[in-house]
C-alpha positions as CSV (number, residue, x, y, z in Angstrom):
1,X,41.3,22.0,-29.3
2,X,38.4,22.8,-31.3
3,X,39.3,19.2,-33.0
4,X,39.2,17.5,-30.3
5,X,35.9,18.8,-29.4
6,X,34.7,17.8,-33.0
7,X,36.1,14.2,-32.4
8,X,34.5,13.6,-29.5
9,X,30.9,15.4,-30.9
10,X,31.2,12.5,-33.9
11,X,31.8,10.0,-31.2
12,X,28.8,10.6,-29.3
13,X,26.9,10.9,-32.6
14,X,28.1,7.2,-34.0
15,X,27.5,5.7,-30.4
16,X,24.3,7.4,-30.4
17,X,23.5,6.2,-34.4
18,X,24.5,2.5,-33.0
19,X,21.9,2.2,-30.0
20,X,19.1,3.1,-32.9
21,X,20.7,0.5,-35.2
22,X,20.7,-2.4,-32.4
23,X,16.9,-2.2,-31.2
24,X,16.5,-3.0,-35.3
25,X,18.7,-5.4,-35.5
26,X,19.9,-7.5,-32.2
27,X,17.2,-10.1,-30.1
28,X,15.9,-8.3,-26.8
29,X,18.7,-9.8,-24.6
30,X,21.8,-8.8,-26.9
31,X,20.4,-5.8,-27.2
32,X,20.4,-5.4,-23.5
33,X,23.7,-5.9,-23.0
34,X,25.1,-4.3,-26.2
35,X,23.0,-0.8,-24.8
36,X,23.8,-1.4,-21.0
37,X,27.9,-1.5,-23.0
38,X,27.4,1.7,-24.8
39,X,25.7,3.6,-22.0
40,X,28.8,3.0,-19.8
41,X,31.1,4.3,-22.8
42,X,28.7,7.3,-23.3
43,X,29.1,8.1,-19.5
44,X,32.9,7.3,-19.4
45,X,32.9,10.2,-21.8
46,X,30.7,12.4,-20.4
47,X,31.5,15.5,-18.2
48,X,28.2,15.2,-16.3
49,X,26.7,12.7,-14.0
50,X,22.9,11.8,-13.2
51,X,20.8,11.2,-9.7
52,X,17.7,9.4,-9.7
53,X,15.8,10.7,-6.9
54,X,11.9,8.3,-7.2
55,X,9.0,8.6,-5.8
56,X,9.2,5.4,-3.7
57,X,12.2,3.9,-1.9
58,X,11.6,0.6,-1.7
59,X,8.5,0.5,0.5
60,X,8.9,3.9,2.2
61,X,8.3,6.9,0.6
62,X,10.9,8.8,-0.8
63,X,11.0,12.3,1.2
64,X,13.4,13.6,-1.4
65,X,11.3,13.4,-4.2
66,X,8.4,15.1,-2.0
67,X,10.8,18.1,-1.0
68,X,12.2,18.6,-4.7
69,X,8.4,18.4,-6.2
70,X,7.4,21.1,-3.6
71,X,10.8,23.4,-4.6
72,X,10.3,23.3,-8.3
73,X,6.6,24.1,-8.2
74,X,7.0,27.7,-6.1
75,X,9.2,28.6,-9.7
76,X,8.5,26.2,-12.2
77,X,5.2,28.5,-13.2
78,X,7.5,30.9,-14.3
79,X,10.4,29.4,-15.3
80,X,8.8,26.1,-16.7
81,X,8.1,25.6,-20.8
82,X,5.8,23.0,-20.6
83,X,3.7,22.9,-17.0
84,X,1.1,20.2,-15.3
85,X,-1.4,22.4,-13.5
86,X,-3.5,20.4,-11.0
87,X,-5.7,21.4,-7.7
88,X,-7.0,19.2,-5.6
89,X,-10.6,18.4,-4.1
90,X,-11.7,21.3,-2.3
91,X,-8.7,23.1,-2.5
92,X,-8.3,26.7,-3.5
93,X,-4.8,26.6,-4.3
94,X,-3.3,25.1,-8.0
95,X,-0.1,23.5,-8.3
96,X,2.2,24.0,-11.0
97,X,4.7,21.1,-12.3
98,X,7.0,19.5,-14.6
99,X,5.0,17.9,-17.4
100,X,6.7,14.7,-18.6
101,X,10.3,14.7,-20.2
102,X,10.8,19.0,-19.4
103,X,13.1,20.1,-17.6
104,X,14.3,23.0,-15.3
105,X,17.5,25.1,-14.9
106,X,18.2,26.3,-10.9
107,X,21.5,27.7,-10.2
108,X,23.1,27.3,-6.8
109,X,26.1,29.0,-5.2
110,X,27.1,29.3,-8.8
111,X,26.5,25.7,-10.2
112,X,23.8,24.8,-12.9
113,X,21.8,21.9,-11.7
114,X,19.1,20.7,-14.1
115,X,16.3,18.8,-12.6
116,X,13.9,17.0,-15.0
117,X,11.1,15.3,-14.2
118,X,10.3,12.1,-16.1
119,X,7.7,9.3,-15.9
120,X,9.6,6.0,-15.8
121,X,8.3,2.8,-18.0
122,X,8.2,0.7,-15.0
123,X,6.2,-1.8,-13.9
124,X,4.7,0.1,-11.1
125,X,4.7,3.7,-12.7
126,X,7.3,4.8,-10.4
127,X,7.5,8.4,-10.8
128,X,11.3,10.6,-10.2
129,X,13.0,13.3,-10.9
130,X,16.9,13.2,-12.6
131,X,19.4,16.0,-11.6
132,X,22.4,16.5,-13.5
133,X,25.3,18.2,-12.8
134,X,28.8,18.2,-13.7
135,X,31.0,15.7,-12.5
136,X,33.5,18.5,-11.1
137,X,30.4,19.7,-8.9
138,X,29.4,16.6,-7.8
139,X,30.7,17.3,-3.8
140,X,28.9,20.6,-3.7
141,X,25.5,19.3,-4.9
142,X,25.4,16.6,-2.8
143,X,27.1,18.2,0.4
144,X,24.5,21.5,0.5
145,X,22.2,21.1,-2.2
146,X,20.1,18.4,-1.5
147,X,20.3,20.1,2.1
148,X,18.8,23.2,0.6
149,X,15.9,22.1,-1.3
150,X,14.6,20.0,1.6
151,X,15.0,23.1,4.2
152,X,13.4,25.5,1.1
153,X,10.1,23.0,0.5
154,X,9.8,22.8,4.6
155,X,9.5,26.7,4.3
156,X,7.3,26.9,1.4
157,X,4.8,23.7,3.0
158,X,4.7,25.9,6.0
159,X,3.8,28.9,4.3
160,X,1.4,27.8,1.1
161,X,0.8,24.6,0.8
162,X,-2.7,23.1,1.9
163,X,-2.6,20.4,4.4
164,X,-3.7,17.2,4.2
165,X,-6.1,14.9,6.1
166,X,-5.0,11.3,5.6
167,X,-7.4,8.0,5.9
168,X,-6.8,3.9,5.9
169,X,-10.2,3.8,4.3
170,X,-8.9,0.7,2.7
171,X,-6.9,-0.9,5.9
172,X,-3.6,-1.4,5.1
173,X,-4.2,-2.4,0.8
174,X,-2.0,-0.5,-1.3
175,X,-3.2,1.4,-4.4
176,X,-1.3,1.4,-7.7
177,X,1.4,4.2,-6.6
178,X,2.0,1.9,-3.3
179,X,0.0,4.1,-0.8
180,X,-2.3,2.6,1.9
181,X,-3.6,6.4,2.7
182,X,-5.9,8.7,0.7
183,X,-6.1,12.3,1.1
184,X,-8.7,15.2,1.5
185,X,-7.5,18.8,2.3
186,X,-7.6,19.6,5.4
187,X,-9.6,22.9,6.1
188,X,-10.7,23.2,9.8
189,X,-10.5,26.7,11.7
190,X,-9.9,25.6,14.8
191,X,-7.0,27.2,15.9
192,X,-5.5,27.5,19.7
193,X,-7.0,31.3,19.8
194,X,-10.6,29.7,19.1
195,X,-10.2,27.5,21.3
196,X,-12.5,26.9,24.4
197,X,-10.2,26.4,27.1
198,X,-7.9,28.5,30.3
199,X,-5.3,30.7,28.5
200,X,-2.8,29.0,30.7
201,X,-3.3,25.6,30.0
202,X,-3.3,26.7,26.5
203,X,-0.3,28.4,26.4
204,X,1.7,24.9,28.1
205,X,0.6,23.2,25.0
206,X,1.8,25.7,22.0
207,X,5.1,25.8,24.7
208,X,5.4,22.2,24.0
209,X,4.6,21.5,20.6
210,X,7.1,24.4,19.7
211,X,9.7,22.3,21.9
212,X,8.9,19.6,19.9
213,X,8.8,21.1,16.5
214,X,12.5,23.0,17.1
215,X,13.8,19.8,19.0
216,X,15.5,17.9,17.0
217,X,19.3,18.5,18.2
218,X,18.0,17.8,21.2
219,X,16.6,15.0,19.8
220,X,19.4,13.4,18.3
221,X,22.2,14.8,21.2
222,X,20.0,12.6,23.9
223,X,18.7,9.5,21.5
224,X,15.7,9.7,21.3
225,X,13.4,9.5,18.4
226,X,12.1,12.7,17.2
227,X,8.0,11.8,18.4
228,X,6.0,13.1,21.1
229,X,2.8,11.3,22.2
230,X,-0.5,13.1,24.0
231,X,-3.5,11.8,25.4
232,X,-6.5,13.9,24.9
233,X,-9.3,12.8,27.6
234,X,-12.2,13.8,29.3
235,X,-16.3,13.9,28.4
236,X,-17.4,14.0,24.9
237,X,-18.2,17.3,23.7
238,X,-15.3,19.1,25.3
239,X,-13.4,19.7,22.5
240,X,-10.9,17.2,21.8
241,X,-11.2,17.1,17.8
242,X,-11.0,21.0,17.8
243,X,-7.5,20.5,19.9
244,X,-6.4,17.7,17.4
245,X,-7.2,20.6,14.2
246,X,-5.4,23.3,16.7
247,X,-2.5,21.6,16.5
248,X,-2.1,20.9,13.2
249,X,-2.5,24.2,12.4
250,X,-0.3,25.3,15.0
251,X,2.7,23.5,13.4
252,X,1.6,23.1,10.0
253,X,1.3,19.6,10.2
254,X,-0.2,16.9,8.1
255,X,-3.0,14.8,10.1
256,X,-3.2,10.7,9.8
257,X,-6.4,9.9,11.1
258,X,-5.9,6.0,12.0
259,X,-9.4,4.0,11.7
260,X,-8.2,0.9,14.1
261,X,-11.5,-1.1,12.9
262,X,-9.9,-0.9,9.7
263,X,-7.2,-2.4,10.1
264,X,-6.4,-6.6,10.1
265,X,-3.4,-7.0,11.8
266,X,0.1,-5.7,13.1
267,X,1.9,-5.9,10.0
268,X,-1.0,-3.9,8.4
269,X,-0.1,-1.7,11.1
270,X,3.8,-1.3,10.5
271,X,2.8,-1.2,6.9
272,X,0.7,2.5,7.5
273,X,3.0,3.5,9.8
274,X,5.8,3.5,7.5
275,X,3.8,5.0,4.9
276,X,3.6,8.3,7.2
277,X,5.6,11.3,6.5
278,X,7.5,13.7,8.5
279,X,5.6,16.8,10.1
280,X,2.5,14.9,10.8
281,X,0.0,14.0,13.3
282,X,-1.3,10.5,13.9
283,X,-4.4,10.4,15.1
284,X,-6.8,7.2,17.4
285,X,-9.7,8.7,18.0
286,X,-11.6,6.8,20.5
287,X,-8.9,4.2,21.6
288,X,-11.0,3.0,24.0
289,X,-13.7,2.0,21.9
290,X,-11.0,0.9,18.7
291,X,-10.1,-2.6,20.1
292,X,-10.2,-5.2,22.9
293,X,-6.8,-3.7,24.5
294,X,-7.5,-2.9,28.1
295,X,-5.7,-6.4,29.7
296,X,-2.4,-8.2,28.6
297,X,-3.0,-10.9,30.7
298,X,-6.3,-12.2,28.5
299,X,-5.9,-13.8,25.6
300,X,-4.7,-11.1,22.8
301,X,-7.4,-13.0,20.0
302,X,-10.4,-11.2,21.5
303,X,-11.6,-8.5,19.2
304,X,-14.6,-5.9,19.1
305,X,-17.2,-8.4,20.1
306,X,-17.1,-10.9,22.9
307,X,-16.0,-14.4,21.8
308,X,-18.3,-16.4,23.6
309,X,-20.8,-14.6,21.4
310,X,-21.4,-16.6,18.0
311,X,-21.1,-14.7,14.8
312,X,-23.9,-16.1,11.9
313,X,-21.2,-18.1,10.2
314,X,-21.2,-19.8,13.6
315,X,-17.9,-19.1,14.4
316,X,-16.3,-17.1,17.5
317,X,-15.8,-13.5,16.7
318,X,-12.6,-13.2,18.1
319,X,-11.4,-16.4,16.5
320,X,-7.7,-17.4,14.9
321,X,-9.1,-16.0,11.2
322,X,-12.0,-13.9,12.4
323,X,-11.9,-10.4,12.4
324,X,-9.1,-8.2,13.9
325,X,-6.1,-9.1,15.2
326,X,-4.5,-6.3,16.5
327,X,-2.6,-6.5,19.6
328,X,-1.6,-4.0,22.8
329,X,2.1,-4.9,21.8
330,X,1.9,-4.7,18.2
331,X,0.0,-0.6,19.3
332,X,2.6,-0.6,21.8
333,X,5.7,-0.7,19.2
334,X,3.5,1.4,17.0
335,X,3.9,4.2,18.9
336,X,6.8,3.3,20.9
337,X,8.7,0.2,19.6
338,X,12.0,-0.2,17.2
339,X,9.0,0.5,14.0
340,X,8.0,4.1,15.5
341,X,11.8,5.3,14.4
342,X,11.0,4.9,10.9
343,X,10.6,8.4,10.1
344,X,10.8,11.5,12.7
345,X,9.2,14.8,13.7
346,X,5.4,12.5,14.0
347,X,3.2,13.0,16.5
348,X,0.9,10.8,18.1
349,X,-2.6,11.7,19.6
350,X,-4.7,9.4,21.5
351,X,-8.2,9.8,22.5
352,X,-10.7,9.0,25.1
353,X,-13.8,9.4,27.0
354,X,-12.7,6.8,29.7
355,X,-8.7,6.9,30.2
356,X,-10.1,4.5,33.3
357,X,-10.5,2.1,30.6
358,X,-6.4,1.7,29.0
359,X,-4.1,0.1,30.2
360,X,-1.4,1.4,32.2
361,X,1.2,0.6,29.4
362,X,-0.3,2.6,27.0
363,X,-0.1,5.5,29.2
364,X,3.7,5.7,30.7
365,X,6.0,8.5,29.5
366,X,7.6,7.7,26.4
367,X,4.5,6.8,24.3
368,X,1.7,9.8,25.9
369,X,4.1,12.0,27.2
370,X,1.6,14.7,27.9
371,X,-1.7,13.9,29.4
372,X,-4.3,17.1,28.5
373,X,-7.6,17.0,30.5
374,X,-10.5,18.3,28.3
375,X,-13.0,19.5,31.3
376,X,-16.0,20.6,31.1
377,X,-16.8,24.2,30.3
378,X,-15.2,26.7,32.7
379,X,-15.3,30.6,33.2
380,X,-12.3,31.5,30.8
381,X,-13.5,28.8,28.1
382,X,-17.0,30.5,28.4
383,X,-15.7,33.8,27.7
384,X,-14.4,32.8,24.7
385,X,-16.5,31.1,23.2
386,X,-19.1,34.1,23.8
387,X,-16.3,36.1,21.8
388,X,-16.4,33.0,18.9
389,X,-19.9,33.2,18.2
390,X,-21.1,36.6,19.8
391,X,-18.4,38.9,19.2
392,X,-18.6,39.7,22.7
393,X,-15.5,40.6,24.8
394,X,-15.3,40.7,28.5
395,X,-15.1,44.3,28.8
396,X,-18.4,44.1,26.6
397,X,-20.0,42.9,29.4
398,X,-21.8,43.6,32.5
399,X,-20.4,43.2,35.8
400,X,-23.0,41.5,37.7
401,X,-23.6,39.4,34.4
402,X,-20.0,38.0,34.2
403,X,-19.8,37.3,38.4
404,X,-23.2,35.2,37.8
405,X,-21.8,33.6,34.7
406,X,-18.6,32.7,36.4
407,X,-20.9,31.4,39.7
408,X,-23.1,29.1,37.6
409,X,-21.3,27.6,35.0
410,X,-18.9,25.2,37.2
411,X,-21.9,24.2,38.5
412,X,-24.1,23.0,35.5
413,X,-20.9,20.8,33.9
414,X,-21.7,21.8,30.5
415,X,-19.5,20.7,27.5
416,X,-18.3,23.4,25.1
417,X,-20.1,21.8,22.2
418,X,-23.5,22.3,24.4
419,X,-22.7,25.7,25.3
420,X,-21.9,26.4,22.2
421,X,-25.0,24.8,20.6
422,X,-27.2,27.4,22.6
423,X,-25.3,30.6,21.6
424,X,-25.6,29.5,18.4
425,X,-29.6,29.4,18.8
């Protein structure tokens, strides 16, 4: 036995010896083929076999790579010879990873996988991870494995990792990694206990999202995509930005904050869409105020401006080139079409301070299935906000104070932010 093993190790070595000896020897294009002919051999031989798991999947983003980048980093700082150590803009966390060509050990249910994260020579700079195991093993890793390490990094993004806020700064251009988003951590304290607004109401939200987020048999028994779309209206002021942050923070969630103005058209659209991960909010702020979209039965070319008015290159503003070209249908099957499936768990959140002003189709079940009224300040928001910025509870308090309070304030239709603004003074 211990010949055979010696064969084979001096079989490997001369196939090994030859690859060296044909990039000195052979044109580009024999060479090719005479390596692409020895690799097979090498892995005809060989009692493991490799995944490639990169960083970009065609033009969607590889969800894979995301989850086994997050697993490795919450024990690659101890585990790890040679580490990458990077922290982001504003962030108070540091992130450990694989530096180029090291590698990892993990063990599961008894198998030794070894993950090793590489930066590929392509064109692109696609980035991946390889994971070999042994070829007996090969059922196992991919059956429950792979399953693992994406339900693992859910646990550990939920727990430690920093959340990110998400802009089309740039419309829908791509940067040299292939992303049409840039990222800022995402640090606001708004949270559904800080929030100014009836206990009740509050409470039918966080009972929805946490349908939502712990849906998806449900999901997939009846389906339906895994989204869920809300329509925050009601005065500025009231608090509609502070809901947005509560719920991300609620679920852990990334936020997409989509700037409509800059965006060109409805492929640039489909193109961000796609680009969005799993667990995340998108956000139109404002839709009201975004883009022409209030009638279907007008012609779709009209933009921002009116298109009688003349722009100074003299041409209409909502013209066949000039400026946006977004339609209510191309929206529509943004939030609700065949392109919204590509991806799940997403949220959408619309905004407005004149729901009067959209059309009816943007408002049906399906795309805003929950329509949340952000009044003006009441009784219960009052009290806590007084608790926010006062430490003040209700018990705290003087009777005929709180029954004067609770009298007055329906009455003077204040907004949260301009109560706020004078306990604050």
């Amino acid at each position: 036995m211990r010949e055979y093993w010696n064969s084979f190790a001096s079989l490997l070595g001369v196939l090994a010896f030859c690859q060296s000896l044909l990039q000195l020897i052979f044109p580009p294009q024999l060479r090719f083929l005479c390596l692409k002919f020895f690799n097979r051999i090498f892995h005809l031989f060989s009692s493991y076999c490799y995944f490639d798991i990169t960083e970009i999947d065609g033009v969607n983003t590889n969800e894979l790579y995301n989850a086994v980048q997050l697993y490795l980093s919450s024990f690659v700082s101890i585990n790890g010879s040679r580490l990458s150590l990077t922290r982001a803009l504003n962030s108070s966390a540091i992130t450990f990873g694989l530096s180029n060509n090291d590698c990892i050990v993990d063990t599961f249910s008894g198998v030794t996988a070894i993950p090793d994260l590489f930066l590929r020579p392509l064109p692109e700079e696609k980035r991946g991870f390889t994971l070999r195991i042994k070829k007996k093993n090969k059922s196992l890793i991919l059956d429950s494995y792979l399953d693992y390490i994406m339900e693992r990094s859910n646990e550990i993004r939920r727990k430690n990792q920093d959340r990110l806020l998400y802009t089309n700064s740039r419309g829908g251009s791509l940067d040299s990694r292939g992303h049409p988003w840039e990222s800022v951590p995402f640090k606001h304290p708004s949270t559904f206990d800080t929030l100014a607004m009836h206990p009740q109401k509050k409470q039918e939200i966080m009972d929805d999202l946490e349908d939502f987020a712990n849906g998806q048999s449900f999901y997939q028994k009846t389906g339906r995509a895994w989204k869920r779309g809300y329509l925050l209206y009601g005065p500025p002021g009231t608090g509609k930005s502070s809901m947005i942050a509560a719920m991300a923070n609620y679920l852990s969630y990334d936020i997409y904050d989509l700037e409509l103005t800059e965006v060109h058209n409805n492929s640039e659209l489909r193109k961000l869409l796609m680009k969005t991960s799993s667990k995340s909010i998108i956000v139109i702020e404002d839709i009201d105020c975004s883009v022409n979209l209030t009638n279907r039965k007008k012609n779709n070319k009209r933009n921002y401006c009116d298109p009688e008015v003349r722009c100074g290159s003299g041409s209409a503003c909502g013209g066949e080139d000039g400026g946006n070209s977004i339609t209510l249908s191309g929206l529509l099957n943004f939030t609700d079409g065949l392109w919204s499936c590509c991806g799940s768990e997403r949220i959408f959140v619309f905004t407005t301070n004149h729901i009067e002003k959209l059309d009816p189709a943007l408002l049906r079940s399906g795309r805003m299935d929950m329509h949340i009224y952000m009044s003006y300040c009441s009784y219960h928001a009052l009290k806590i906000l007084l608790k926010n910025y006062l430490g003040y509870e209700e018990s705290d308090l003087d009777y005929h104070v709180l029954k004067e309070l609770s009298d007055v304030v329906d009455k003077a239709e204040m907004t949260p932010a301009d109560i706020s603004e004078v306990l604050i003074c």
